[in-house]
C-alpha positions as a printed Julia matrix, in Angstrom:
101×3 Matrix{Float64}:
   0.0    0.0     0.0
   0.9    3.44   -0.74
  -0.29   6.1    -0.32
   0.28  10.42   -1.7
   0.02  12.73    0.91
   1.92  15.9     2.52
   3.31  16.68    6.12
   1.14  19.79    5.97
  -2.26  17.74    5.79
  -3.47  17.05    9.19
  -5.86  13.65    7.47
  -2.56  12.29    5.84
  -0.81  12.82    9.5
  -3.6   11.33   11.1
  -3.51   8.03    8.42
  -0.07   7.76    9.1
  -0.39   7.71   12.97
  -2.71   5.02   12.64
  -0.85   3.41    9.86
   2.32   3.13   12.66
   0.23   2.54   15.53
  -0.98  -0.88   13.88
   2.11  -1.65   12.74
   0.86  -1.75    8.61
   3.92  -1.44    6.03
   2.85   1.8     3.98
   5.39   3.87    1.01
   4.36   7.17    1.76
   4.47   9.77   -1.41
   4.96  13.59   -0.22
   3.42  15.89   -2.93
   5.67  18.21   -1.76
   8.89  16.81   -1.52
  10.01  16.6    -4.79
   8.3   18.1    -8.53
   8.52  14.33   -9.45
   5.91  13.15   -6.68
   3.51  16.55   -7.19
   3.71  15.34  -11.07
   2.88  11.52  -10.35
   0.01  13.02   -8.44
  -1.44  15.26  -10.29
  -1.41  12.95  -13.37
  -3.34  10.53  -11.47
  -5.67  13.03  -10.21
  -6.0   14.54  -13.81
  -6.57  10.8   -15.41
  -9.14   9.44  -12.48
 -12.77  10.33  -11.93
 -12.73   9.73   -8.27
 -11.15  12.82   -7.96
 -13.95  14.89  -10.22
 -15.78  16.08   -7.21
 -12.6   16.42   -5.4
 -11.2   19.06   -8.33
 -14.71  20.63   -8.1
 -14.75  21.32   -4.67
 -11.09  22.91   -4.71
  -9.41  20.22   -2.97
  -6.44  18.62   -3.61
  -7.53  14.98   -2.74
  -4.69  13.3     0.07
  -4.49  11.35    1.52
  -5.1    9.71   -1.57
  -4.35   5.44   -1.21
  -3.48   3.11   -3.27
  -3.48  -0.56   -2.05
  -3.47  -3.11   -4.87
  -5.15  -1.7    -7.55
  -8.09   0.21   -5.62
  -7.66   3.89   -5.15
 -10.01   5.37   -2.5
  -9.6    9.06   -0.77
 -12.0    7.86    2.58
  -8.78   6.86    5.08
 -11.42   6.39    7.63
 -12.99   3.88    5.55
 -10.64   2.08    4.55
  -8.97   2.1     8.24
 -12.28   0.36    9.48
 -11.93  -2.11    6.52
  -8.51  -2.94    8.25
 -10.47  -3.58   11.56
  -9.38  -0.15   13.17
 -11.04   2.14   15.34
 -11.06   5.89   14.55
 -11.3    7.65   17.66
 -12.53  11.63   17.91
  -9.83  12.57   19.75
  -7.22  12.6    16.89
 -10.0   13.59   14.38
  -8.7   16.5    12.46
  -9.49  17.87    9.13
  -7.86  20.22    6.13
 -10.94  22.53    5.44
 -13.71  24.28    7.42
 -16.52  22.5     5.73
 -14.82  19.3     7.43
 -14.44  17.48    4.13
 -10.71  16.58    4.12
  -7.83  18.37    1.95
């Protein structure tokens, strides 16, 4: 599993806390480390429609996972497919409608 994401986005900090915390082996792409990862990700943002209402809604779309050959942007969801427990206390979120980055 991998998944594109940037130390500035509280949801991708968040996934990766949990990520550690249960111990799951992750390859973790920082959009903003390099022109090379921003490029990978924003060509598969560009080519996908998952991310239409994401581009609509001025987001960028990270934490953005890929695990086999399923893309989702719902960490929470796909935590609880993992069998792990999102608790409220390290709920945090990129925007002020609550919607994620």
């Amino acid at each position: 599993m991998k998944y594109y994401g940037s130390h500035n986005c509280p949801d991708c900090v968040n996934f990766k806390g949990y990520l550690d915390a249960n111990q799951i082996p992750y390859e973790f792409i920082d959009i903003n480390a390099s022109m090379a990862n921003l490029k990978a990700f924003l060509r598969l943002r560009d080519q996908n429609e998952l991310f239409d209402e994401v581009r609509q809604n001025g987001s960028v779309g990270i934490p953005c996972i890929i695990d086999e050959d399923r893309i989702t942007l719902d960490y929470e969801a796909w935590l609880k497919e993992k069998g792990i427990e999102i608790t409220s206390e390290t709920k945090t979120v990129c925007r002020l409608d609550g919607k994620g980055c």
